[in-house]
C-alpha positions in Angstrom: 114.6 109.6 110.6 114.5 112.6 113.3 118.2 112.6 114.9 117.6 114.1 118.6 121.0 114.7 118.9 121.2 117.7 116.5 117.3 118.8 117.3 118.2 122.5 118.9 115.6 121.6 121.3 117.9 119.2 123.5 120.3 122.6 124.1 121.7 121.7 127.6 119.8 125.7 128.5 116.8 127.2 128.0 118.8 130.3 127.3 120.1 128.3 124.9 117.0 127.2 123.1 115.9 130.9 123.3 118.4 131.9 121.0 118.1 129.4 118.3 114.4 130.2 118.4 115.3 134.1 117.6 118.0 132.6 115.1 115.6 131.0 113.1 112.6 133.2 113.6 110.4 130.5 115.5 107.3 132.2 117.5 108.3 136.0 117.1 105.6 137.6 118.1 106.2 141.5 117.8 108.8 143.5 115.6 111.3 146.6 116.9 112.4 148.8 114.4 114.9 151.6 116.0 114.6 155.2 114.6 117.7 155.7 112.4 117.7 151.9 111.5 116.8 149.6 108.6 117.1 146.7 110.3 114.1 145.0 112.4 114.4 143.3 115.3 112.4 140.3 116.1 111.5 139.5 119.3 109.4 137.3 122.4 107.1 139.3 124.1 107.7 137.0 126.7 111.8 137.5 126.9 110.9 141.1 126.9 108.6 141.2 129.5 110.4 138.7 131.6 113.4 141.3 131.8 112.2 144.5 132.0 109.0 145.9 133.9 108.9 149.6 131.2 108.2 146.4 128.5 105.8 144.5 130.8 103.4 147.8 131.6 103.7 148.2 127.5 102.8 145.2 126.3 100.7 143.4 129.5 99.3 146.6 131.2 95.4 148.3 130.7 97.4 150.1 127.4 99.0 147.1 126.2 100.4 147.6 122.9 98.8 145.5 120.2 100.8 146.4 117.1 103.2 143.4 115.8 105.6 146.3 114.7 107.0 148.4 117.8 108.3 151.6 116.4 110.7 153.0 119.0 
């Protein structure tokens, strides 16, 4: 039986529910990989986009972006 009391979805915050859905890797859409690092980063476009207009113009604007893999 589904128990709604432990479903991460029922997070008092929808900053909260945001970060278990990075956690677990639910919906990424597009991948950073830094430079010097080995690590990628996934990531919402829409988190992105929502805090930073340099991310919006990349990925939303008439040169949107349209690799899944962002090397920056």
């Amino acid at each position: 039986m589904y128990n709604m009391e432990t479903a991460w979805q029922h997070i008092d915050s929808f900053s909260s529910t945001n970060v278990a859905m990075l956690e677990k890797h639910l919906l990424c859409d597009v991948t950073l990989v830094a430079k010097n690092s080995t690590d990628p980063i996934k990531c919402h476009k829409f988190v992105l986009v929502s805090c930073s207009t340099v991310l919006e113009a990349m990925f939303c604007g008439p040169l949107a972006e349209t690799n899944d893999v962002i090397n920056i």
